[in-house]
Steps between C-alpha positions, in 0.01 A plus 500: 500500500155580371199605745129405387171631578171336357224642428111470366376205720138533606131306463354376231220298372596112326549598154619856578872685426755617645844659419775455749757717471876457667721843490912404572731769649893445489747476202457264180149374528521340117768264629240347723269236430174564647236284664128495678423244785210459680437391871143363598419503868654166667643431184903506380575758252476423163659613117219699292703647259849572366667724195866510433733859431395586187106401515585207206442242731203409778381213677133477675414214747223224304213661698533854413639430106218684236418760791781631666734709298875646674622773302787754579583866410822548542518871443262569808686216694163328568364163463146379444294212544152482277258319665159444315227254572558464866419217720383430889857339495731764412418674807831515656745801559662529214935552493762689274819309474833600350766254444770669320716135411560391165358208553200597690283271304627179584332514824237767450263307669670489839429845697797427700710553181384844476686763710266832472172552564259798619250461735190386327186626397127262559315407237115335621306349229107481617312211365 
């Protein structure tokens, strides 16, 4: 099992930063793929991000793609999710996922697929 604790949410202006960071206790955390989702209020939780074992691989939902970037350090067990010119609508509390199948990104879309998570950190993006 892997536990996950995210960090680095907070408020920023519409065009500002921010680095999320996701820190993974437990044994093997390179044989996990990693993710980011995102949960809006009244809205179902959705994929933001994604990066496979090794970091050679990554997938980014269309509407973060050019701003977003996931990125992993295996050495300090920690995942992280570059987020540069923000929007009103990526306000949302933003998830770590782990998923530690080998075939993780067949569905890495579907949040149900993904067994770990920690408990979220809220990112508000002021217009």
């Amino acid at each position: 099992q892997v536990q996950l604790v995210e960090s680095g949410g907070g408020l920023v202006q519409a065009g500002g930063s921010l680095r999320l960071s996701c820190a993974a206790s437990g044994r093997s955390f390179s044989s996990y793929a990693m993710g980011w989702f995102r949960q809006a209020p009244g809205k179902e939780r959705e994929f933001v991000a994604a990066i496979g074992w090794s970091a050679g691989i990554s997938y980014y939902r269309d509407s973060v793609k050019g701003r977003f970037a996931i990125s992993r350090d295996n050495a300090k067990n920690t995942v992280y999710l570059q987020m540069n010119s923000l929007k009103p609508e990526d306000t949302a509390v933003y998830y770590c996922a782990a998923n530690g199948d080998t075939t993780w990104y067949r569905r890495r879309y579907d949040y149900s697929y993904w067994p770990y998570w920690g408990q979220g950190t809220h990112v508000t993006v002021s217009s």
